[in-house]
C-alpha atoms as one frame of an Amber mdcrd trajectory, in Angstrom:
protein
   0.000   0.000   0.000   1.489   3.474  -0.810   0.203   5.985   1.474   1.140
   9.860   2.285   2.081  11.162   5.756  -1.503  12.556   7.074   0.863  15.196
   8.900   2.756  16.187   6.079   1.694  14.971   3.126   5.214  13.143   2.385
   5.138   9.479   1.019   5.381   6.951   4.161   8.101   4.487   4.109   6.928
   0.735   5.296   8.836   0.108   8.797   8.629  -3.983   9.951   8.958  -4.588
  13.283   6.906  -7.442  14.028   3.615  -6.114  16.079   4.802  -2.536  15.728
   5.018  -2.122  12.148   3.490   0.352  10.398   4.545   3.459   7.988   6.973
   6.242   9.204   7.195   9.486   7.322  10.727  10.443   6.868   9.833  14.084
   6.871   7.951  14.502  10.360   8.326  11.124  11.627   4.360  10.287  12.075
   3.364   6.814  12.469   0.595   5.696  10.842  -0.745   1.953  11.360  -4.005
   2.376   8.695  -2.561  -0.058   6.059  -1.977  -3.078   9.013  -5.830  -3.238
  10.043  -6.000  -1.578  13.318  -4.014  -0.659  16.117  -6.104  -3.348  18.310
  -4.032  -6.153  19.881  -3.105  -9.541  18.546  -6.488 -12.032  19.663  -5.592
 -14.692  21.932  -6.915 -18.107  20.333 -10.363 -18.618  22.402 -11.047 -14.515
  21.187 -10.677 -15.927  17.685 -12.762 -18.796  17.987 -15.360 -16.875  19.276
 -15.457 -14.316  16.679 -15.259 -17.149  14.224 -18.504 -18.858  15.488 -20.525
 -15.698  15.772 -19.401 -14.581  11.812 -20.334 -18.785  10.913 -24.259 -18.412
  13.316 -24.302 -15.191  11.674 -23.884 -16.650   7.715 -25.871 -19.757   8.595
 -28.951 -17.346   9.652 -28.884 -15.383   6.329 -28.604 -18.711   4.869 -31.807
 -20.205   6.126 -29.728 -22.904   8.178 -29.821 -21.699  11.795 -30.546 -24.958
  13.350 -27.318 -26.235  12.067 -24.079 -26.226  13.813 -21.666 -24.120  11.944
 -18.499 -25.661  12.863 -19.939 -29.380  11.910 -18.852 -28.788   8.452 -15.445
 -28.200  10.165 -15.133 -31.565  12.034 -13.259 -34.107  10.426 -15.102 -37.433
   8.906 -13.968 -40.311  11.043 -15.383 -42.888   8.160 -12.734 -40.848   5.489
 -10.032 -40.460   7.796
């Protein structure tokens, strides 16, 4: 993603350092984190699961299938396995 410096104006340069990266403007030296998603914390694993099976109850009810447990399809097939 190529992004300006909202301070400045100045093209951002990409900066990796692992949960901190972002773009730094070489001009000012803002930090901008836009182009990474959010500035919101890595989800632990149980967060993530949880957000999974509300988006999957969530599609199944626009679907028409809300009796059906989302994360069935998920399970594997002890007959193919």
């Amino acid at each position: 993603m190529r992004c300006s410096c909202r301070v400045c104006g100045t093209y951002m340069v990409q900066v990796e350092h692992g949960l901190e990266s972002g773009c730094k403007c070489p001009d000012c030296g803002a930090m901008c984190h836009d182009c990474m998603g959010s500035e919101q914390p890595p989800m632990s694993v149980g967060e993530l699961r949880a957000q999974m099976m509300l988006r999957m109850r969530a599609g199944a009810e626009e679907n028409g299938t809300g009796g059906v447990d989302p994360l069935e399809a998920m399970r594997p097939d002890p007959d193919t396995d």
